[in-house]
C-alpha atoms as a printed R data frame, in Angstrom:
    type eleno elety resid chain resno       x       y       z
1   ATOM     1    CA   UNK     A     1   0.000   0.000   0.000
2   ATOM     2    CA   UNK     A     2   1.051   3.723  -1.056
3   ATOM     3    CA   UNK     A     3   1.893   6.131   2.364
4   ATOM     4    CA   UNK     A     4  -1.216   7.956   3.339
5   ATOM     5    CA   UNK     A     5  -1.557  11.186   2.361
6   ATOM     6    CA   UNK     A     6  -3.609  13.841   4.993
7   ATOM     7    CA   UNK     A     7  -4.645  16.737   4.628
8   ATOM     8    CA   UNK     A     8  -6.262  18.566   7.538
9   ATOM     9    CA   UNK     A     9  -9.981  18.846   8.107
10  ATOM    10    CA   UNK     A    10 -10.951  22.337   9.234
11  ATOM    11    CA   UNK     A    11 -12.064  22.803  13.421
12  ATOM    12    CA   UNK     A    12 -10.640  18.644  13.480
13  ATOM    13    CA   UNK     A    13  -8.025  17.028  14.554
14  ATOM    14    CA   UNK     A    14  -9.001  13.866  12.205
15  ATOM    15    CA   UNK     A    15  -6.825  13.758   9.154
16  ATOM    16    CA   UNK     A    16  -8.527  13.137   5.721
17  ATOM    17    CA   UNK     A    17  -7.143   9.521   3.955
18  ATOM    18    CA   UNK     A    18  -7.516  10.148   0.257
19  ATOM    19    CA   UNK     A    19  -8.039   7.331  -1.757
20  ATOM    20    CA   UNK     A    20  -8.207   6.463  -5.065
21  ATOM    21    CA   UNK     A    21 -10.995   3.952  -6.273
22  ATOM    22    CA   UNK     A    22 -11.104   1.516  -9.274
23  ATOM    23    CA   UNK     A    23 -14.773   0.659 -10.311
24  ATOM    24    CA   UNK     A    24 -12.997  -2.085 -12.825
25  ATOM    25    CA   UNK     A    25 -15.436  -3.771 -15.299
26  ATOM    26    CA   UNK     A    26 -15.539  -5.616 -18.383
27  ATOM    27    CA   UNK     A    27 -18.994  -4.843 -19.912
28  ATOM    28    CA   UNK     A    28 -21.719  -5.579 -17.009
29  ATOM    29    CA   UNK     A    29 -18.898  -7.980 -14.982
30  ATOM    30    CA   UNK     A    30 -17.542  -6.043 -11.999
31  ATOM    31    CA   UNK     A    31 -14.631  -6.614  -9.928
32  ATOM    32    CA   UNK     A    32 -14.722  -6.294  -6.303
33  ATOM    33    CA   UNK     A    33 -12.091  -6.954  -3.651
34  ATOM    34    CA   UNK     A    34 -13.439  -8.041   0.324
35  ATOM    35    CA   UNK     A    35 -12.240  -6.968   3.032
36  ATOM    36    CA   UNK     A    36 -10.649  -9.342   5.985
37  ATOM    37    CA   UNK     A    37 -12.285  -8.630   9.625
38  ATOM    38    CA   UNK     A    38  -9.576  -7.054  11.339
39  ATOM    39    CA   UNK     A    39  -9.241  -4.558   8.357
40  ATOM    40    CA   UNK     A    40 -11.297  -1.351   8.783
41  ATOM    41    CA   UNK     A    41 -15.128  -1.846   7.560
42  ATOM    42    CA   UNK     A    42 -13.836  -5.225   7.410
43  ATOM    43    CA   UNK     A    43 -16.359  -8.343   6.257
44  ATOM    44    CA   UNK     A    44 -17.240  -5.899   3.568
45  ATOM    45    CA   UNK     A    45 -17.079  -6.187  -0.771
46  ATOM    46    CA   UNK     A    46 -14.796  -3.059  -2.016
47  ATOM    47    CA   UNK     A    47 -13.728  -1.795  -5.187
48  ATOM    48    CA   UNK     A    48 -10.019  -2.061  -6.036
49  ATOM    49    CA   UNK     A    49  -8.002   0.830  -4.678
50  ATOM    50    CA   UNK     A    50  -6.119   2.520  -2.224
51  ATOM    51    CA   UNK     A    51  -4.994   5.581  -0.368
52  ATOM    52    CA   UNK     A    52  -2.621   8.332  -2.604
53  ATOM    53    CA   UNK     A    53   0.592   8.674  -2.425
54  ATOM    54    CA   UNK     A    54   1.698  12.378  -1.172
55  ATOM    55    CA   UNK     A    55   3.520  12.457  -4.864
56  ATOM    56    CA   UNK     A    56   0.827  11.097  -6.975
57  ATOM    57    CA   UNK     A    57  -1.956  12.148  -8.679
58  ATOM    58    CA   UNK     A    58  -5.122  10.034  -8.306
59  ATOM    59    CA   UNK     A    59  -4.761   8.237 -11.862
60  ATOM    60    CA   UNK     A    60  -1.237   7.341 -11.176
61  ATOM    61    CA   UNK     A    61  -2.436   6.021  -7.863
62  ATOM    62    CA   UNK     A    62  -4.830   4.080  -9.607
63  ATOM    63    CA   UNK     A    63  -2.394   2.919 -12.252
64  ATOM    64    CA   UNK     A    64  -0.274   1.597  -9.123
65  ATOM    65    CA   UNK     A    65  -2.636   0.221  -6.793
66  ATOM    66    CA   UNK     A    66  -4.326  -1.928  -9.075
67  ATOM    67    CA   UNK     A    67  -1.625  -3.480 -10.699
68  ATOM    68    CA   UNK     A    68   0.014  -4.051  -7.282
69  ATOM    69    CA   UNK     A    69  -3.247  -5.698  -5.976
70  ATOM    70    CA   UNK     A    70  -4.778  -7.619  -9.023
71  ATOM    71    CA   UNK     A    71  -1.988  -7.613 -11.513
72  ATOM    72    CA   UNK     A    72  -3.824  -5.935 -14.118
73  ATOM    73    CA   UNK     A    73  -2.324  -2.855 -16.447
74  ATOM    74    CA   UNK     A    74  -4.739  -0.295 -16.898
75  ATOM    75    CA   UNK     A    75  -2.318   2.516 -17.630
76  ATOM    76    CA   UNK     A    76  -3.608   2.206 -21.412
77  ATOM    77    CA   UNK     A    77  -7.509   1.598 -20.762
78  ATOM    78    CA   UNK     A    78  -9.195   5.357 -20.331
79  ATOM    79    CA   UNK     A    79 -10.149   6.441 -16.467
80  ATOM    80    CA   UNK     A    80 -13.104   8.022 -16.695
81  ATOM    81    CA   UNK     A    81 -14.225  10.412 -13.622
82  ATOM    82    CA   UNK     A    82 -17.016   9.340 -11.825
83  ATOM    83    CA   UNK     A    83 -16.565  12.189  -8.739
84  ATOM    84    CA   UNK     A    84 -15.118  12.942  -5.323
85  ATOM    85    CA   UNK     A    85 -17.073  11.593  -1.990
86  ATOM    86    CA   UNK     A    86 -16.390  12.727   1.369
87  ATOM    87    CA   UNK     A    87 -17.160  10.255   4.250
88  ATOM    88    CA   UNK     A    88 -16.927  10.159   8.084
89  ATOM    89    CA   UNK     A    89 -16.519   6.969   9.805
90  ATOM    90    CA   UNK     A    90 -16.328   8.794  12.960
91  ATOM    91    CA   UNK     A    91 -12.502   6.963  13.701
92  ATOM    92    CA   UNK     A    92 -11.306   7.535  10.239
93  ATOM    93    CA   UNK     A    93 -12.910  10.423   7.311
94  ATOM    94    CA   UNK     A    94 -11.843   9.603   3.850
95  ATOM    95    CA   UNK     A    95 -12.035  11.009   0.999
96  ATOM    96    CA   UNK     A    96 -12.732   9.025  -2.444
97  ATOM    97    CA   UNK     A    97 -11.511   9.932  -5.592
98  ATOM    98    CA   UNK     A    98 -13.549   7.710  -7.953
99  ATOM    99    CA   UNK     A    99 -12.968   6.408 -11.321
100 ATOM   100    CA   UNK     A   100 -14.671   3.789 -13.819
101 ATOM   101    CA   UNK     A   101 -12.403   1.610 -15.926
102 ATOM   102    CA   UNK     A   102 -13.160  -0.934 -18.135
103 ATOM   103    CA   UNK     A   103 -10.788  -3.588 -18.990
104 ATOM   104    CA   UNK     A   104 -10.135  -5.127 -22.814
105 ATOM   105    CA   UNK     A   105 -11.623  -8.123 -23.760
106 ATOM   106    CA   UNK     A   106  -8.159  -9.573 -23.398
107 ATOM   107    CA   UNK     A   107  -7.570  -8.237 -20.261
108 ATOM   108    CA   UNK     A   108 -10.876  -9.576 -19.113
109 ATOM   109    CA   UNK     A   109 -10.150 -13.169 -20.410
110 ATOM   110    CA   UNK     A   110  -6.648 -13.454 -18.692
111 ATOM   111    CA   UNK     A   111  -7.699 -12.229 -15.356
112 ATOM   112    CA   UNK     A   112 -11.617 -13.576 -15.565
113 ATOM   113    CA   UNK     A   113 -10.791 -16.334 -13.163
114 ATOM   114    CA   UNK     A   114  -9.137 -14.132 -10.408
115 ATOM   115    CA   UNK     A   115 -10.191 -15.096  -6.945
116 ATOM   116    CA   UNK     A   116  -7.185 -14.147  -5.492
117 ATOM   117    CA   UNK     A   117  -5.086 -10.718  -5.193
118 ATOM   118    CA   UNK     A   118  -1.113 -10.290  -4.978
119 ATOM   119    CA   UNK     A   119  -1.793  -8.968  -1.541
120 ATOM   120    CA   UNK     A   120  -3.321 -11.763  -0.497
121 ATOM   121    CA   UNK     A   121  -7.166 -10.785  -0.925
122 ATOM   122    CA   UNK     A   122 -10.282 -12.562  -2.620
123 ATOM   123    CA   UNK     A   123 -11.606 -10.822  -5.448
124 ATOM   124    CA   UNK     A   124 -14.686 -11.693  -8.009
125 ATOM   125    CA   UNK     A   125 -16.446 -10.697 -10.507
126 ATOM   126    CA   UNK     A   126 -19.717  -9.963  -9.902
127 ATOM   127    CA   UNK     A   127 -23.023  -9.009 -12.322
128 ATOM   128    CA   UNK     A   128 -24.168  -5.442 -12.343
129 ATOM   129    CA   UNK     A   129 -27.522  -5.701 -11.434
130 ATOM   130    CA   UNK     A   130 -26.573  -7.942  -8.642
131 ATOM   131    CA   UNK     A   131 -24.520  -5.076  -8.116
132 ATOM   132    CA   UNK     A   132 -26.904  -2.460  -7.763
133 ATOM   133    CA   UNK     A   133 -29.269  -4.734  -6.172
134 ATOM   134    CA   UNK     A   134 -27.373  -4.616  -2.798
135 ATOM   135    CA   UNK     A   135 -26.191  -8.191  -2.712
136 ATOM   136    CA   UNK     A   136 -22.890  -7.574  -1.656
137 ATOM   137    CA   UNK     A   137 -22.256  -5.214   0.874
138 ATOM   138    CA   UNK     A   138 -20.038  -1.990   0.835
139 ATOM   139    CA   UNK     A   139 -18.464   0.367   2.775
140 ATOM   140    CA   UNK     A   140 -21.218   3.152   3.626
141 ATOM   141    CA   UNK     A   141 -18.740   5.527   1.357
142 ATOM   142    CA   UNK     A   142 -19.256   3.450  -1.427
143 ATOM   143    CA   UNK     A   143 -22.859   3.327  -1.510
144 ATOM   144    CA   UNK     A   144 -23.541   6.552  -3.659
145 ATOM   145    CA   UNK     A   145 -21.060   5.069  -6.237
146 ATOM   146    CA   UNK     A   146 -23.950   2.443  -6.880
147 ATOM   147    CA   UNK     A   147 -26.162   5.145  -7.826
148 ATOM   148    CA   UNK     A   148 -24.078   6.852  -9.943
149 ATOM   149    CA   UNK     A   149 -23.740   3.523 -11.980
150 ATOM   150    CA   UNK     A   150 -26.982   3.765 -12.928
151 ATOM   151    CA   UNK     A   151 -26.410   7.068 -15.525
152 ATOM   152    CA   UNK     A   152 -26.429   5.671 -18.804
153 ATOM   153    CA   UNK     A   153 -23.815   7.040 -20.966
154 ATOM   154    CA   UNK     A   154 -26.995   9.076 -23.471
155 ATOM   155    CA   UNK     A   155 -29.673  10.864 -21.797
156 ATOM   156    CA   UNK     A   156 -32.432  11.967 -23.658
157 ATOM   157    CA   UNK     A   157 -34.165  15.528 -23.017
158 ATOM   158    CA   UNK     A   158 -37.800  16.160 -23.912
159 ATOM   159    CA   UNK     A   159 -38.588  19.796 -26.041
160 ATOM   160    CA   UNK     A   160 -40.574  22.296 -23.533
161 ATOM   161    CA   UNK     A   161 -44.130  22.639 -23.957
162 ATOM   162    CA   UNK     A   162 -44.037  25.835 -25.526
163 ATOM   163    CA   UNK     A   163 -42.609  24.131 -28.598
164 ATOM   164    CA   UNK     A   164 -46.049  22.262 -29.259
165 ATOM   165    CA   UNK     A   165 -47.948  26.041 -28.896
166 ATOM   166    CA   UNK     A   166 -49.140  25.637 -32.195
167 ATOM   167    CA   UNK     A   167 -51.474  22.937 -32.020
168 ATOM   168    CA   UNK     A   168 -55.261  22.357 -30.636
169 ATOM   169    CA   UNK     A   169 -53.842  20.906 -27.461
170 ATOM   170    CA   UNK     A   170 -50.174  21.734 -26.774
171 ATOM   171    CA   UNK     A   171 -50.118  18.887 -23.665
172 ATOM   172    CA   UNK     A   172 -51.472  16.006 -25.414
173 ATOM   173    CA   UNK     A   173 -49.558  16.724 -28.632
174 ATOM   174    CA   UNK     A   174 -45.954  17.341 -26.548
175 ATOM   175    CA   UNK     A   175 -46.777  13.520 -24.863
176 ATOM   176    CA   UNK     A   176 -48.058  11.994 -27.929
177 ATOM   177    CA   UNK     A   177 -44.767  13.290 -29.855
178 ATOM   178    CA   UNK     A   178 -42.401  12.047 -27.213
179 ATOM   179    CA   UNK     A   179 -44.345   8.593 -26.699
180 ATOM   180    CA   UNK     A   180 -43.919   8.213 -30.916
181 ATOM   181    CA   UNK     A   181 -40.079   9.497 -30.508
182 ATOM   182    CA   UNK     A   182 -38.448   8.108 -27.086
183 ATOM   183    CA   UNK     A   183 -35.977   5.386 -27.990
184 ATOM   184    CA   UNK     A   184 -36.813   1.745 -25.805
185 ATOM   185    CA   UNK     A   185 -35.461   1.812 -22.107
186 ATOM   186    CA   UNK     A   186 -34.170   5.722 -22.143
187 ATOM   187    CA   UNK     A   187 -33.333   7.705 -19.246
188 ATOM   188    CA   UNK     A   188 -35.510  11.142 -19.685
189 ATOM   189    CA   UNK     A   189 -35.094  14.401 -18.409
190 ATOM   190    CA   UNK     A   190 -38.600  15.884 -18.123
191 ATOM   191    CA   UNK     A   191 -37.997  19.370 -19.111
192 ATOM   192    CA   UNK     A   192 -41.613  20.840 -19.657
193 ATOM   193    CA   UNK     A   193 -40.218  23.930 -18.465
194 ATOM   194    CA   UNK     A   194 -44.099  24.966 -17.576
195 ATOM   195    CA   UNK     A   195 -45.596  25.069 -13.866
196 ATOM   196    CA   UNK     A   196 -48.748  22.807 -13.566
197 ATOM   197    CA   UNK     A   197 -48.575  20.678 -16.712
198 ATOM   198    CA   UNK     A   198 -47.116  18.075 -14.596
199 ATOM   199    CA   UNK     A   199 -49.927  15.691 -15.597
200 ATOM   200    CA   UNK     A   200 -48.332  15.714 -19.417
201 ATOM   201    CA   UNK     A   201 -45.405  14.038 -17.807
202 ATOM   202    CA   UNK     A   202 -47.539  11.625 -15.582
203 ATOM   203    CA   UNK     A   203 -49.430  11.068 -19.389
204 ATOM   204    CA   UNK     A   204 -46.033  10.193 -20.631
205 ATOM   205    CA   UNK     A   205 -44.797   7.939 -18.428
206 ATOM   206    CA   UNK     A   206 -48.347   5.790 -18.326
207 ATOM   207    CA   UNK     A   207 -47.865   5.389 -21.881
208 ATOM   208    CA   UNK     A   208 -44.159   4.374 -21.553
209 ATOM   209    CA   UNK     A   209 -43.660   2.217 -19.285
210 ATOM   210    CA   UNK     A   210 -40.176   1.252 -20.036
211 ATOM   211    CA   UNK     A   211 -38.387   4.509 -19.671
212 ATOM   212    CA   UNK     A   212 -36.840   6.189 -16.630
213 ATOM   213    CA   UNK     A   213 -37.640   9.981 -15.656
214 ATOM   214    CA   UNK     A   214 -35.607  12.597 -14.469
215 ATOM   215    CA   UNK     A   215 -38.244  15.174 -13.406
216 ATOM   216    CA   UNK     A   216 -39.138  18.693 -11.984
217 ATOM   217    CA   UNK     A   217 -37.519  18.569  -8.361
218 ATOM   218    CA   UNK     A   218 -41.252  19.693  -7.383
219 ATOM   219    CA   UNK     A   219 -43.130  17.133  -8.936
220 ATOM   220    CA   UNK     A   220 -44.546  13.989  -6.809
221 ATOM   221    CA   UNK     A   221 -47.239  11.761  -7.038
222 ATOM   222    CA   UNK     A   222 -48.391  10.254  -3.872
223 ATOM   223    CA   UNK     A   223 -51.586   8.915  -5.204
224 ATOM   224    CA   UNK     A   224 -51.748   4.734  -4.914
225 ATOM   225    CA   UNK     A   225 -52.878   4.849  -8.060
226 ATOM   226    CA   UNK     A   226 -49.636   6.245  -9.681
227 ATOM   227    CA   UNK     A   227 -47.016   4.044  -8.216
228 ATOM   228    CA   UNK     A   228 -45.665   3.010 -11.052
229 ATOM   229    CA   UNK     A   229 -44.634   6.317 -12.184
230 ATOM   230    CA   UNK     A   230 -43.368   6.724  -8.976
231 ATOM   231    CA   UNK     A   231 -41.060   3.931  -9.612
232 ATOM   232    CA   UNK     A   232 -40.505   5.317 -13.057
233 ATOM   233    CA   UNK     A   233 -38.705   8.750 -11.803
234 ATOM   234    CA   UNK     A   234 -35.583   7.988 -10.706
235 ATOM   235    CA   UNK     A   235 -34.170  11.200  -9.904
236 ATOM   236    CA   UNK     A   236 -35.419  15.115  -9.562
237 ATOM   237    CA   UNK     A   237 -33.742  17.950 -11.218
238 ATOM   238    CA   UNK     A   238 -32.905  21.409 -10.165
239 ATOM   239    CA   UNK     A   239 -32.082  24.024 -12.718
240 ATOM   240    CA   UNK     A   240 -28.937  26.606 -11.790
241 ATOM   241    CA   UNK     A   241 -31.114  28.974 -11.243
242 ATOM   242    CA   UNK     A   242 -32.585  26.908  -8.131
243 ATOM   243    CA   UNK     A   243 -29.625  25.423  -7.245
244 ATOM   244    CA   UNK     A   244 -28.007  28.951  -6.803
245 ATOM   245    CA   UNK     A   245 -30.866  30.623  -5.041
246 ATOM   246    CA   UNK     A   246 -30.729  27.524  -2.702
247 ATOM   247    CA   UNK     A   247 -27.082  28.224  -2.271
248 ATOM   248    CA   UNK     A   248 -27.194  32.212  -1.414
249 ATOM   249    CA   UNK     A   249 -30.021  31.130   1.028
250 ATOM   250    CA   UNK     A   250 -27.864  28.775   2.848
251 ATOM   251    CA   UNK     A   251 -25.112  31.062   3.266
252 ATOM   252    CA   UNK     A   252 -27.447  33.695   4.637
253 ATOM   253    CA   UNK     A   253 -28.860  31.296   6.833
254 ATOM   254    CA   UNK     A   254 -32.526  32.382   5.711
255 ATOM   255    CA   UNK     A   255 -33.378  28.460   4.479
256 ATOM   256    CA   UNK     A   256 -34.453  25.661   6.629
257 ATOM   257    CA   UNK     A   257 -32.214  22.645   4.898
258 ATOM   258    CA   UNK     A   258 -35.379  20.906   4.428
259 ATOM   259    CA   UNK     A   259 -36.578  23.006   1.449
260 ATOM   260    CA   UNK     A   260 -34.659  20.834  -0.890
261 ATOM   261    CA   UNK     A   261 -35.151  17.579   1.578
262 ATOM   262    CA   UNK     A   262 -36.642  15.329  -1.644
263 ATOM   263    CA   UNK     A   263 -36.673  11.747  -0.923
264 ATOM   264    CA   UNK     A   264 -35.247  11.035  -4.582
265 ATOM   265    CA   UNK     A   265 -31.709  11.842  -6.047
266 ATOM   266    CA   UNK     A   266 -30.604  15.091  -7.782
267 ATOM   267    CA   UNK     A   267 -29.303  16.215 -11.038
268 ATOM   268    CA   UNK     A   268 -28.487  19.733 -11.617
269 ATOM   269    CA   UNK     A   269 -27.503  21.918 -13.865
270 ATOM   270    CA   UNK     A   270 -24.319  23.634 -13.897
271 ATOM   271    CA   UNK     A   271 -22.810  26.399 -16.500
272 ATOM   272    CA   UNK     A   272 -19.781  27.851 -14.331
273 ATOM   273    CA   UNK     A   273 -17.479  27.052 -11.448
274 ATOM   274    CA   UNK     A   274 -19.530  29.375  -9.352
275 ATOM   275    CA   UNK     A   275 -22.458  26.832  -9.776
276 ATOM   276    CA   UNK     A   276 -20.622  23.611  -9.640
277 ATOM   277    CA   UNK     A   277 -18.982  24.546  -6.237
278 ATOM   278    CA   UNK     A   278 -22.885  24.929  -4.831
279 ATOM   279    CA   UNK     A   279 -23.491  21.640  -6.106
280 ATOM   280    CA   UNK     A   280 -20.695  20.058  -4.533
281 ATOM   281    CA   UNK     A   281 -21.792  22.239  -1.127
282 ATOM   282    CA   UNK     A   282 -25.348  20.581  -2.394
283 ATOM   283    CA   UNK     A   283 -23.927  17.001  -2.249
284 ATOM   284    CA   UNK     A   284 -21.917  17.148   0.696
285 ATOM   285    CA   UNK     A   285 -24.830  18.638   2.981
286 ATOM   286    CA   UNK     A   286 -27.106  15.628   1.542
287 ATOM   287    CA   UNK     A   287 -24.889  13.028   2.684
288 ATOM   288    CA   UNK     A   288 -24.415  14.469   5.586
289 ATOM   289    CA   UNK     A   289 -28.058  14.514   6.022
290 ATOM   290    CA   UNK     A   290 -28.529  10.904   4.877
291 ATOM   291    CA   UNK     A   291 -30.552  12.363   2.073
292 ATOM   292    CA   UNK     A   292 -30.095  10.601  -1.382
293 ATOM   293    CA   UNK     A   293 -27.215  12.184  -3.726
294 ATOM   294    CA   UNK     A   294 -26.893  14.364  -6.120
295 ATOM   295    CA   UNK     A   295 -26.023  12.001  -8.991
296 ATOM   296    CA   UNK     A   296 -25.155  14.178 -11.271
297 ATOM   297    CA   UNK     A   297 -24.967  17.576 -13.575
298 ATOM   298    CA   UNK     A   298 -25.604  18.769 -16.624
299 ATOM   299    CA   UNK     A   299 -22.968  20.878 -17.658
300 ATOM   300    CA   UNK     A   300 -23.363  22.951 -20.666
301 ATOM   301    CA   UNK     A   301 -22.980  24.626 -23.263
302 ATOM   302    CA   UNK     A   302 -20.493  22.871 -24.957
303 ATOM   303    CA   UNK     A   303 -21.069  23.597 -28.283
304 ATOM   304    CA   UNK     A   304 -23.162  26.163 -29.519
305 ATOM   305    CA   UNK     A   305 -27.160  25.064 -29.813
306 ATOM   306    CA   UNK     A   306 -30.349  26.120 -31.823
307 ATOM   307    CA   UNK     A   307 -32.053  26.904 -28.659
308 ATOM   308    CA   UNK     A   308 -29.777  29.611 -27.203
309 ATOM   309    CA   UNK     A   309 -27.687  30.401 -30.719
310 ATOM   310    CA   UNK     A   310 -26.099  33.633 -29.121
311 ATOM   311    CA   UNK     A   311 -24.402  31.916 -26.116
312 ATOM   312    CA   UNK     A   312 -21.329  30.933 -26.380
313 ATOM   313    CA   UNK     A   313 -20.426  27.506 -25.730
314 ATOM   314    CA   UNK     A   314 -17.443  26.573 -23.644
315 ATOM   315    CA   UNK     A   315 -15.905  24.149 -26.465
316 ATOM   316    CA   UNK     A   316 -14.302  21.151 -25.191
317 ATOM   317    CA   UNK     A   317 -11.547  22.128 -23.291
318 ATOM   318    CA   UNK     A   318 -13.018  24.774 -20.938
319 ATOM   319    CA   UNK     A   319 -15.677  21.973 -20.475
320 ATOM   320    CA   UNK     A   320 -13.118  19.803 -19.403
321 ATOM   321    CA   UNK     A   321 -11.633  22.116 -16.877
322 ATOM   322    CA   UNK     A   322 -14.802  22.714 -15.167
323 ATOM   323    CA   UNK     A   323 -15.817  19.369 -14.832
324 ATOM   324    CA   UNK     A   324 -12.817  18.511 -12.882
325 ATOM   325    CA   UNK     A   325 -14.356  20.445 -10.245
326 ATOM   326    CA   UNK     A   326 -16.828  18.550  -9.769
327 ATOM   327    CA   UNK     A   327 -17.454  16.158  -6.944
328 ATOM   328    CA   UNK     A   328 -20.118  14.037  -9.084
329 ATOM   329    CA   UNK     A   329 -20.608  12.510 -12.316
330 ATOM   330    CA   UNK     A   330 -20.690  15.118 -15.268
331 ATOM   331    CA   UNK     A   331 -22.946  15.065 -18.127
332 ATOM   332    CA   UNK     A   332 -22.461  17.108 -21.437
333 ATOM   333    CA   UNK     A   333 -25.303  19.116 -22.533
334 ATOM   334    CA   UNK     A   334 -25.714  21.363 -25.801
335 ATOM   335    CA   UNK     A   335 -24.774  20.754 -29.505
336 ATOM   336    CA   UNK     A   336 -24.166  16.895 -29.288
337 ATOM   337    CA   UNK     A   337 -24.896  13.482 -30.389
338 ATOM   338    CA   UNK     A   338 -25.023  10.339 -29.043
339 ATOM   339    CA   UNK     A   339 -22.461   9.342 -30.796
340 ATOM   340    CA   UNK     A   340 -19.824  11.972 -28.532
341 ATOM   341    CA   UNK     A   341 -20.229   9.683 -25.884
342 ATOM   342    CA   UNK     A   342 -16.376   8.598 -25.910
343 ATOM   343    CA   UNK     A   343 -15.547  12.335 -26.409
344 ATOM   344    CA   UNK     A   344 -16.954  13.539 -23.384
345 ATOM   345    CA   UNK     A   345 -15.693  10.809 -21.553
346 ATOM   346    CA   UNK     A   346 -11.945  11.319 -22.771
347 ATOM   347    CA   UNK     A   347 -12.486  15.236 -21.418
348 ATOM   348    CA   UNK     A   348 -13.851  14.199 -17.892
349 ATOM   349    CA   UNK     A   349 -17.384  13.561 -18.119
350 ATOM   350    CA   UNK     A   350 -19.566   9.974 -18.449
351 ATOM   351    CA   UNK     A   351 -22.731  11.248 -20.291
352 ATOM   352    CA   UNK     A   352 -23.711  12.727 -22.574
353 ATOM   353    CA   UNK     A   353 -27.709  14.479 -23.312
354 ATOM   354    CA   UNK     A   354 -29.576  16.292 -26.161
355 ATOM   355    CA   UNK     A   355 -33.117  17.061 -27.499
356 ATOM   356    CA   UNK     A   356 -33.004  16.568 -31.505
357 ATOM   357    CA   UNK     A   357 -30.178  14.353 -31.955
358 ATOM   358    CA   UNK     A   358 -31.181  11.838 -29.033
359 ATOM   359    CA   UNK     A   359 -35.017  11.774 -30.404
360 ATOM   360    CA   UNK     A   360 -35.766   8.841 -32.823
């Protein structure tokens, strides 16, 4: 194992391990490590890892710890950033600097049958939605990395309502058109962009079943009779605009914390450092609440859009430096394809989400 590296935690005397985690696949097969029970969280499945070396950066730390505990190479496979979680075991507070690699289909058929590490540990492979299904426990740290597995890598974005203004009935045309034009099993962001037409959305989802929602942060259905869309919105979303108002409130005290206490995960939207530093403020005061995370942002523009054609996009690079900020999964918004998956992912992000291009 690498020397720890500490950095001070403000008002405590606690140092801060920082660690650098593998989330190793090979398509839906997952490696995991377990811990022995005299190790710390011991009796527990981990991803591969360990703590960073005071001269290393985290990839080099991950380039190093997993070859010295599983024997694989992944200096050549592409790390992409998942985020940054900060977690207090009340004898120990790490923080994890989380990555998602997947391994060649070579690499994958040499090291397929590893049960055992070089240091001694048991390691499998394990199915995804086992995975994500709880059946092998974690560290509490690592829980939130489960829910950031579930991002797809394309995330489709509905038109507003205002776009369907032109015919008889504006709400039953904007569900129709997206029930016709939703590819099978999509993740959805729900952006109606008008107050009360919520029951478009519900309209939607009853007529497709098989897609996932990302919806207003203020829309709920409690009836019995709507559990299924329940079910069917996975996360809620809060624009900047929120997210930044929420912010200003917080650091004028004037907001109870329970304003944005939603029992379902977050996405938000993000267009500077300003606002990607109040959703990292935004994930941290969630965990420490035992709220659900925020799984993720949409950060945007990269390239320059139909929608908003005079501003100007951040281009690749500039993306790339602001998502490096963030502390969760990054998704890239405006201008693209599904196709740019890869690209976004070589420049720091996992995702990424459109209107037009992501529409059948």
């Amino acid at each position: 194992m690498a020397v720890e590296k500490s950095t001070s935690i403000k008002n405590n005397s606690i140092k801060t391990v920082n660690v650098a985690v593998a989330v190793i696949h090979y398509q839906n097969q997952y490696l995991l490590g377990f811990r022995a029970a005299s190790q710390h969280q011991g009796n527990r499945y981990e991803f591969v890892g360990g703590k960073i070396d005071a001269h290393e950066t985290a990839k080099q730390a991950l380039i190093r710890e997993v070859a010295e505990e599983t024997g694989i190479n992944i200096a050549n496979n592409t790390a992409v950033k998942l985020g940054r979680l900060h977690h207090d075991y009340g004898d120990k507070q790490v923080c994890l600097q989380v990555y998602r690699i997947e391994v060649t289909a070579q690499q994958y058929a040499q090291y397929k049958n590893l049960s055992c590490g070089l240091e001694g540990q048991k390691l499998t492979w394990v199915d995804k939605a086992k995975l994500l299904a709880g059946h092998y426990d974690l560290p509490a740290a690592n829980k939130t990395i489960l829910v950031w597995l579930q991002l797809p890598v394309q995330i489709t974005i509905t038109y507003p309502l205002a776009h369907f203004n032109g015919f008889p009935n504006p709400r039953a045309a904007w569900s129709q058109y997206h029930h016709e034009h939703i590819a099978a099993d999509a993740l959805v962001y729900m952006r109606i962009k008008v107050a009360g037409a919520e029951d478009s959305i519900e309209r939607l989802l009853q007529l497709r079943s098989d897609i996932k929602a990302i919806a207003p942060d203020h829309l709920h259905t409690d009836k019995a009779d709507n559990a299924v869309i329940n079910r069917q919105i996975i996360a809620g979303h809060l624009t900047q605009t929120q997210l930044m108002q929420w912010s200003s409130s917080v650091a004028k005290e004037s907001m109870s914390y329970s304003a944005l206490s939603t029992n379902l995960p977050l996405i938000v939207s993000c267009h500077d450092a300003d606002s990607i530093n109040a959703a990292n403020q935004l994930a941290f005061f969630r965990l420490q609440q035992q709220l659900p995370p925020v799984i993720g942002i949409f950060l945007a523009p990269v390239e320059c859009t139909q929608t908003h054609p005079d501003t100007p996009p951040l281009g690749w690079e500039a993306w790339s430096k602001l998502a490096e900020l963030a502390d969760m999964p990054v998704i890239g918004l405006g201008g693209l394809s599904p196709v740019m998956s890869e690209q976004a992912m070589l420049h720091g992000g996992i995702a990424v989400a459109g209107i037009r291009q992501f529409l059948k």
